[in-house]
BADO-89145 format. One record per residue (C-alpha): residue number from 1; x, y, z. Coordinates in Angstrom, 2 decimals. Layout:
BEGIN
<nr:NUM&x:X&y:Y&z:Z>
...
This chain:
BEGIN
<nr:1&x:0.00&y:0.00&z:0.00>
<nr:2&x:1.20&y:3.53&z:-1.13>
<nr:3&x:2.45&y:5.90&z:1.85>
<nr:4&x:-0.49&y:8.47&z:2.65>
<nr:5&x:2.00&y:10.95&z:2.98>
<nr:6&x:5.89&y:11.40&z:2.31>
<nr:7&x:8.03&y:14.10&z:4.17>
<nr:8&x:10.76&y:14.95&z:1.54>
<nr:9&x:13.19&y:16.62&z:3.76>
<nr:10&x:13.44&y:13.53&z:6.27>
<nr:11&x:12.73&y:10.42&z:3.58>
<nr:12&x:9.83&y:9.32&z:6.40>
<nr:13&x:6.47&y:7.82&z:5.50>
<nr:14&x:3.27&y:8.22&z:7.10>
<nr:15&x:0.21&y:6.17&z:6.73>
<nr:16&x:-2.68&y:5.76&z:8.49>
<nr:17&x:-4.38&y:2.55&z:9.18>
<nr:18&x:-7.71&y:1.11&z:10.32>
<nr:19&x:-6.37&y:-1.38&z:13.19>
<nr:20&x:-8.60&y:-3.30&z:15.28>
<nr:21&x:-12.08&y:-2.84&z:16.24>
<nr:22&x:-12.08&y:-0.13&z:13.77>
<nr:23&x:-9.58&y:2.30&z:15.14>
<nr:24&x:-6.97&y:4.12&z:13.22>
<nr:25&x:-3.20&y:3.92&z:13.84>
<nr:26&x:-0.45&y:6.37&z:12.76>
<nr:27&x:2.20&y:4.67&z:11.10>
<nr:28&x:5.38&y:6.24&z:10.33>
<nr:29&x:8.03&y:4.00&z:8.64>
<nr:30&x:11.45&y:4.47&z:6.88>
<nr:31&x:11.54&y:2.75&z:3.82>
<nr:32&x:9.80&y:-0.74&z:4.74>
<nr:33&x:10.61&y:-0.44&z:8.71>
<nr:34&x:7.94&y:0.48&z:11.21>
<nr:35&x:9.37&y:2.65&z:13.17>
<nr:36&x:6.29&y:3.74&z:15.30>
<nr:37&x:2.76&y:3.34&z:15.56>
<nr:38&x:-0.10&y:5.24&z:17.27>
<nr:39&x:-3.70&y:4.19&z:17.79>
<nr:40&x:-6.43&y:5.62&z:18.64>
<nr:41&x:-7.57&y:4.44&z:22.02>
<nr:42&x:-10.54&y:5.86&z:24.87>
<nr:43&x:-7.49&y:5.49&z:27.50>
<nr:44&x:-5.26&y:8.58&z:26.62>
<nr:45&x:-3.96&y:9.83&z:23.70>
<nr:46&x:-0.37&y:11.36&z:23.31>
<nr:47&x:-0.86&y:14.59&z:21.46>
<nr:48&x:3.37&y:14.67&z:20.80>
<nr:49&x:4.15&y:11.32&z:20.37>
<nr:50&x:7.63&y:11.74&z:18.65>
<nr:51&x:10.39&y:13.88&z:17.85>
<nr:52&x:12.67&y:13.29&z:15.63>
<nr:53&x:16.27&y:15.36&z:14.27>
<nr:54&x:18.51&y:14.01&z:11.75>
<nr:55&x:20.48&y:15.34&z:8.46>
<nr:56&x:21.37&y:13.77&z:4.93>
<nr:57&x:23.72&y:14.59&z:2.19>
<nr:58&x:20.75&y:16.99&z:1.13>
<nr:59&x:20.61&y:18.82&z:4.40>
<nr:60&x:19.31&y:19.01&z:8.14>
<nr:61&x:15.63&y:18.24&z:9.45>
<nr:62&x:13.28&y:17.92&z:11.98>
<nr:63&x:9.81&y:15.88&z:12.34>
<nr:64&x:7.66&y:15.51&z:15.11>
<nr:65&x:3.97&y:13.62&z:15.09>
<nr:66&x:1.11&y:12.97&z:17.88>
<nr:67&x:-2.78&y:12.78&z:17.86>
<nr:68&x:-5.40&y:15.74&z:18.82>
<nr:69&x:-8.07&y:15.41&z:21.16>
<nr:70&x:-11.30&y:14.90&z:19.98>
<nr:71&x:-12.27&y:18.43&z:18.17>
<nr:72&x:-9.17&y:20.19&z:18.47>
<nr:73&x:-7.97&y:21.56&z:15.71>
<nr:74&x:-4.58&y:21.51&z:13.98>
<nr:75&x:-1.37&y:22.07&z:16.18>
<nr:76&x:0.57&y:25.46&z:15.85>
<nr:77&x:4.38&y:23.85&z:15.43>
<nr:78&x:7.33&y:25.45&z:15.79>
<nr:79&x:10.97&y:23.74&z:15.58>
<nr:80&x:13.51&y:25.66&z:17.81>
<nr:81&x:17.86&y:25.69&z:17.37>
<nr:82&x:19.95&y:25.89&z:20.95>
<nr:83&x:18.28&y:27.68&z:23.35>
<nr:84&x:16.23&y:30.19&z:21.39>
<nr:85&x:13.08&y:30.30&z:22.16>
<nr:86&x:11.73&y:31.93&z:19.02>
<nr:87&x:11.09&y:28.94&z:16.74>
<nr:88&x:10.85&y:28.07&z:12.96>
<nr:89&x:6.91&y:27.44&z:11.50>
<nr:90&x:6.96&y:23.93&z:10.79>
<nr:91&x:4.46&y:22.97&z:8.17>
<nr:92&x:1.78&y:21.07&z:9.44>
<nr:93&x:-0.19&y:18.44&z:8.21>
<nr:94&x:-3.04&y:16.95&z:9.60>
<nr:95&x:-3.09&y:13.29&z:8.42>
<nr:96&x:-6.62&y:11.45&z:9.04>
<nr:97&x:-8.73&y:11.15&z:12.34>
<nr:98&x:-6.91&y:13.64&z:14.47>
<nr:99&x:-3.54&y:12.37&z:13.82>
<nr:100&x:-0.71&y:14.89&z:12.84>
<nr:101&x:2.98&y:15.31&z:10.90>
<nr:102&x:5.04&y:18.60&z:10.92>
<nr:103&x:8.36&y:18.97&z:9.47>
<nr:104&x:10.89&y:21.51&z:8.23>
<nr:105&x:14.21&y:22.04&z:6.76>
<nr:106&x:16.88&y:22.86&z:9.03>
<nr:107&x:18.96&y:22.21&z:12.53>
<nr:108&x:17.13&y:22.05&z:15.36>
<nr:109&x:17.40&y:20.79&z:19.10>
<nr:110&x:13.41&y:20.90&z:20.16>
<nr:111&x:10.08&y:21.16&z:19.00>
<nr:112&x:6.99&y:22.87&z:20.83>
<nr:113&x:3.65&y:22.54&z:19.72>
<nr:114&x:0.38&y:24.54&z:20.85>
<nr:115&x:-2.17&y:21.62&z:21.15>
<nr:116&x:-5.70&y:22.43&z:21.94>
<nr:117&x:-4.69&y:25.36&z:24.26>
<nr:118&x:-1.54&y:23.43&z:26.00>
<nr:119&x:1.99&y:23.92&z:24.78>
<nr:120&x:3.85&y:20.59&z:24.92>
<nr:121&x:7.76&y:20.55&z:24.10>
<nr:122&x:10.46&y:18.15&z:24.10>
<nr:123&x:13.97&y:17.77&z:22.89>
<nr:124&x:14.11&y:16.24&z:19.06>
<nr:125&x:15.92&y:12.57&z:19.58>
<nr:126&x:18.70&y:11.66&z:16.76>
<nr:127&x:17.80&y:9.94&z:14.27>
<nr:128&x:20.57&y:8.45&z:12.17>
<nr:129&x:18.46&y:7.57&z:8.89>
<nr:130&x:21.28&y:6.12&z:6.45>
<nr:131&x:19.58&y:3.35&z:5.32>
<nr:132&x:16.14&y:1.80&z:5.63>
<nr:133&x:17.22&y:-0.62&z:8.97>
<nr:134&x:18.24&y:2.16&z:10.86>
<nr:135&x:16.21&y:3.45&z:14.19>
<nr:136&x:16.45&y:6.89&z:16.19>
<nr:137&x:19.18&y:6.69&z:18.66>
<nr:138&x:18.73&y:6.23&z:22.38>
């Protein structure tokens, strides 16, 4: 099945899913390796689920994914270098059922996002994509 969406600064893939009992799942995957997944569940949900940094021959990047709450509407992203606070737009993309993707070109060191009237931030883990069986670094 084709990728629903493909972030061309970071090579990623996003898809979403319908995974049992008819909920959706996030799936992000490099190449043909799952590298996360996030369902939809009546438990919690993790509106910034992950993070990611990493760079290429063709330059720098950042990406960073999670779910909204039920009728919240898309994140405001913003991809910060050192200890700036003033951030870089990321573009966002809202995937399907409340799932998100943002990404931009660039170095950064964290991401905030402005989630249904809550800021959430965290520090972007590495990701060393050089080939397709490669994971994020711990």
């Amino acid at each position: 099945m084709p990728p629903l969406l493909h972030l061309p600064a970071s090579g990623l893939h996003v898809q979403a899913e319908r995974a049992r009992r008819g909920r959706t799942s996030l799936e992000v995957r490099i190449g043909s390796l799952l590298v996360d997944v996030c369902t939809t569940t009546c438990l919690g949900l993790t509106p910034l689920r992950g993070a990611w940094r990493g760079g290429t021959s063709a330059g720098s990047w950042a990406v960073a994914w999670g779910q909204l709450p039920p009728e919240a509407e898309a994140p405001d992203v913003k991809f910060v270098r050192g200890w700036s606070r003033k951030g870089v737009q990321a573009q966002r993309v809202l995937v399907h059922d409340g799932f998100w993707v943002a990404e931009s070109s660039g170095v950064f060191h964290s991401v905030a996002a402005d989630i249904d009237g809550e800021r959430l931030s965290g520090r972007l883990r590495r990701a060393r994509l050089a080939d397709a069986e490669t994971t994020p670094a711990a």
